[in-house]
N, C-alpha and C positions, 0 to 999 in steps of 0.2 A: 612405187609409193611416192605420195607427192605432200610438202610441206606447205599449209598455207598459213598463215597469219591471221588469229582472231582481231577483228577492229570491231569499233564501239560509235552505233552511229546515234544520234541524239542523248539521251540520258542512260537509257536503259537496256538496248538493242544489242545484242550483240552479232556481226554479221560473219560472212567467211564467203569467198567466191569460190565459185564452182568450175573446174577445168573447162575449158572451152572444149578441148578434143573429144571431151566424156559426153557434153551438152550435144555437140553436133553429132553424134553418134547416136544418141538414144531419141533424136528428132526435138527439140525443148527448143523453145521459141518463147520471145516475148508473149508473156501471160499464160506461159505453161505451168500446169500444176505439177508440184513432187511432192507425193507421200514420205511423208519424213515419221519414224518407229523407233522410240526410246527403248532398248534393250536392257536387262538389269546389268551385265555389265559394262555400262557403259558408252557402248554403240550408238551410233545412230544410223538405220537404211533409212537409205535413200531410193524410191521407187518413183519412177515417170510413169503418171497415170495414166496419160492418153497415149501414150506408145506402147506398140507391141512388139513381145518378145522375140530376140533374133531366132530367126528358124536354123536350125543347123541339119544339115544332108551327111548322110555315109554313103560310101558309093562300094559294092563289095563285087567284087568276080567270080562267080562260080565257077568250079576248076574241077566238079564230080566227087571231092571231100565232104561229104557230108558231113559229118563228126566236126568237120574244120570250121566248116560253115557254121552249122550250126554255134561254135564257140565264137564265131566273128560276130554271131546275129547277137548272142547274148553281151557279149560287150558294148557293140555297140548303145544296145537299147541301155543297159546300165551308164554310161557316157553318157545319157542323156540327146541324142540325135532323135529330132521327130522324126524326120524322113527316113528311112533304110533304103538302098535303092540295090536288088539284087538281077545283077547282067550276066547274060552270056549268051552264044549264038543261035542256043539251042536249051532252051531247058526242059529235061526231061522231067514229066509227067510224074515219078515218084518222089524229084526233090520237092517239085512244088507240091504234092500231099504232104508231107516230111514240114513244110515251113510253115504250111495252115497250122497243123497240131504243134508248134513251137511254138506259136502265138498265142494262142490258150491258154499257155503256162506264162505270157509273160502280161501282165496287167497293162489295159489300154493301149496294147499293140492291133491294129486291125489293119488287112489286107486292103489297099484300095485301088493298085492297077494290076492287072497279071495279063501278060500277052506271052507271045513265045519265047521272048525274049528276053523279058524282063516282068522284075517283081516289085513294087513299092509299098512299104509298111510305115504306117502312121501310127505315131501315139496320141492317140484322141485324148488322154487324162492330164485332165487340167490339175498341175503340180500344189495346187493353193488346195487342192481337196485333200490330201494325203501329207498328213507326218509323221515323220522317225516314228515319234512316240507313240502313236498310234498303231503305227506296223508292229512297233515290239507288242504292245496291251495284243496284238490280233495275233501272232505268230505264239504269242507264251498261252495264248486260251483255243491255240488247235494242240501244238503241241501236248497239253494239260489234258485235253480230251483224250488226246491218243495215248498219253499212259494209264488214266482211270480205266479205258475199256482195255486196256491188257490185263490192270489190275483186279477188273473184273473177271476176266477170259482164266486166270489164277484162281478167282476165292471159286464162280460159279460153274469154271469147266464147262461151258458153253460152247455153241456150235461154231465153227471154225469160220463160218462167214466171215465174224467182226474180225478176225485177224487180216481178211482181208482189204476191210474198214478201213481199218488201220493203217496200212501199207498204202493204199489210194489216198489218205486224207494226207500223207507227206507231199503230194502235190502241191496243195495248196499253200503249207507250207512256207518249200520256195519257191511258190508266185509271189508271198511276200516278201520274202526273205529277198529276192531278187529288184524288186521296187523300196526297200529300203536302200539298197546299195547304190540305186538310182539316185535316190535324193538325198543321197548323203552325198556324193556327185555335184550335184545339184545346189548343196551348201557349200562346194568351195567355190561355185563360178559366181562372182555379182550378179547379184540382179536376180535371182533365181531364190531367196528365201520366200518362205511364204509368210504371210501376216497370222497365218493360224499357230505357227510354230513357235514354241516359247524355248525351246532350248537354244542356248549360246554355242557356239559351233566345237569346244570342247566338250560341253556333254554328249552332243549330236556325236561326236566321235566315239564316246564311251557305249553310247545307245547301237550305236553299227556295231560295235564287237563286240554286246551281249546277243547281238542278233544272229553273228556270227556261233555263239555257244549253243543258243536258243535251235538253229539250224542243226547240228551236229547231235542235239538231245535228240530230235527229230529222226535222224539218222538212225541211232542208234534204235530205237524206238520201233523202227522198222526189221533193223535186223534181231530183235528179240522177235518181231511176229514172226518173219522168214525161218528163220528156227523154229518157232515150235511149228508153224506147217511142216515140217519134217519129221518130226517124230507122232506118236502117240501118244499125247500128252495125258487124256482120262487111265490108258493103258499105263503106262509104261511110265510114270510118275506118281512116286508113294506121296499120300499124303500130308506127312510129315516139312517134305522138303517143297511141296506147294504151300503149305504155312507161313514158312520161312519167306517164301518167293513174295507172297501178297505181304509181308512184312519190311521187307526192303525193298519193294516198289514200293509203297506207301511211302516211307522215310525217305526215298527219292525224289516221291512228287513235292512233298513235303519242303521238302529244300529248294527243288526250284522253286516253288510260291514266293519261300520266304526271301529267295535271293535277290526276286524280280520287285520283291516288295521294297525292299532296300536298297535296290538301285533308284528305282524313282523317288525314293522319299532322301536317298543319301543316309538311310539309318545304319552307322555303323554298327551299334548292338546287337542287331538283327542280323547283316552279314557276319558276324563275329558268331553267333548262334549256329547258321549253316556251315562256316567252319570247323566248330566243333560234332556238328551234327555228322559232317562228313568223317571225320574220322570215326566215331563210333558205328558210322554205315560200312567200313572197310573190314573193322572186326566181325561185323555181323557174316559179311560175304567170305571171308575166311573161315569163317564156322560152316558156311555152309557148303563150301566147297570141299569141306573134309566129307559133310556126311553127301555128296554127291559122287564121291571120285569111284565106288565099291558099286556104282548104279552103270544098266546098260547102256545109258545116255549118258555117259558121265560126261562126255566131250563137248554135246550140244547145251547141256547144262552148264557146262564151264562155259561156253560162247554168252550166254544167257548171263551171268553173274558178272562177265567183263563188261558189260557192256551197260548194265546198272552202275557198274565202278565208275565207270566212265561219263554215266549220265551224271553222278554224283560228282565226277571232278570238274565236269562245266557248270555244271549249278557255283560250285565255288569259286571260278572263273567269275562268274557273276558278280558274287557277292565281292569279291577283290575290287572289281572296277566301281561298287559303291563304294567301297573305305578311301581308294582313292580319289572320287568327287568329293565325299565330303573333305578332303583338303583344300577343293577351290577356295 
């Protein structure tokens, strides 16, 4: 970080010179434009219009770890690297099927050289098109879907496709969940905010680790469908305790709503309400887990009741990281 000196050039002006090192770097030349962005707290970016962004390369070595590979792929694309460049003497034929369907799952990764040797993935997605806040509004309205159709799959005992649904639509997920991590990335390096984006880089931080909750609701959300594909759900679940079930999924969805409503708006009343909301969803799941323990599923139904517990304790996760915004 570098100190400069505000000066005062005729009456009203007030100036500040710009680093030389920073100038010659981003190419700025006599009668270059910079986009200059009042932030509310304070800020000002600074954007060189007619230059473009440094391209950054990863270079990875394939060593027959796939599993490894694959987590190298996903960092780096979250690092923000356009290029990936993936080498080795010989690449067999199942990794490179294996890194097509990795791509898929990662937003604006596409495949654009493959030779025997070698693999190069570009991210085509222009970062000014996607914010934080946005991926969270998109990640809290799949996840939202995917417990109403469970909470559905509970009142209407409907045919087991949708729990399939279900379990596929966490894909998508973390595609976003994974492009959020990106440009949150992306907001610590200069130069990389977008002009779309209105939060100041502490909220940007609070928005990444509701995304982080947001993601794990998802999770779980999966593994209540994976369970009941297990069991006989129309069979071998009394009615009573399906009741119950569409009752504290509801209070569930209920509280994320209101948690994600309160984080963007900073309402702490609202987060203060899914706090309490949560503890009275604990007594519920404790009521219900008595009258499940004396059932043949009693096990796969306790997995099912944890994991609503669970979903109810990141909803509150949530609503925390609003009380704490509104102290900015």
């Amino acid at each position: 970080m570098e100190a400069r000196k505000v000066q005062i050039t005729g009456k009203s002006t007030y100036m500040i010179t710009l680093p030389k090192k920073w100038a010659v770097d981003v190419g700025l030349q006599p009668g270059s434009l910079v986009s200059i962005t009042y932030r509310d707290d304070g800020t000002l970016l600074l954007t060189p219009t007619m230059t473009q962004p440094y391209i950054s390369r990863k270079r990875l070595k394939i060593d027959g770890d796939m599993n490894e590979l694959k987590m190298d792929i996903i960092g780096a694309y979250v690092m923000g690297h356009q290029f990936i460049e993936l080498h080795a003497s010989l690449i067999p034929q199942e990794i490179g099927k294996e890194v097509k369907e990795l791509c898929k799952n990662l937003i604006g990764s596409e495949i654009v050289e493959e030779t025997r040797n070698k693999i190069v993935i570009y991210d085509i997605l222009n970062p000014g098109e996607f914010t934080i806040e946005k991926g969270l509004k998109r990640m809290y309205a799949l996840v939202s879907g995917m417990l109403k159709d469970l909470i559905e799959f509970f009142e209407m005992r409907i045919e087991e496709e949708m729990l399939s649904e279900i379990v596929a639509g966490d894909e998508e997920v973390d595609r976003v969940y994974l492009l959020i991590l990106k440009q949150f990335i992306r907001r610590l390096k200069a130069g990389w905010v977008s002009r779309e984006d209105q939060l100041d880089l502490v909220e940007a931080f609070h928005y990444r680790l509701a995304a982080d909750n947001i993601e794990r609701i998802g999770d779980h959300t999966v593994k209540i469908a994976n369970t009941l594909r297990s069991i006989d759900f129309n069979k071998d679940v009394p009615r009573d305790i399906t009741g119950r079930l569409v009752e504290v999924g509801k209070d569930s969805l209920d509280s994320i709503e209101k948690s994600v409503v309160s984080l963007r708006s900073t309402d702490t009343k609202l987060a203060s309400r899914v706090l309490s909301n949560n503890a009275r969803l604990k007594e519920k799941l404790s009521e219900l887990n008595r009258m499940t323990i004396a059932t043949p599923n009693a096990l796969p139904l306790g997995i099912i009741t944890d994991s609503i517990s669970r979903i109810g304790d990141y909803a509150e996760n949530i609503a925390e990281l609003a009380i704490d915004l509104h102290q900015l």
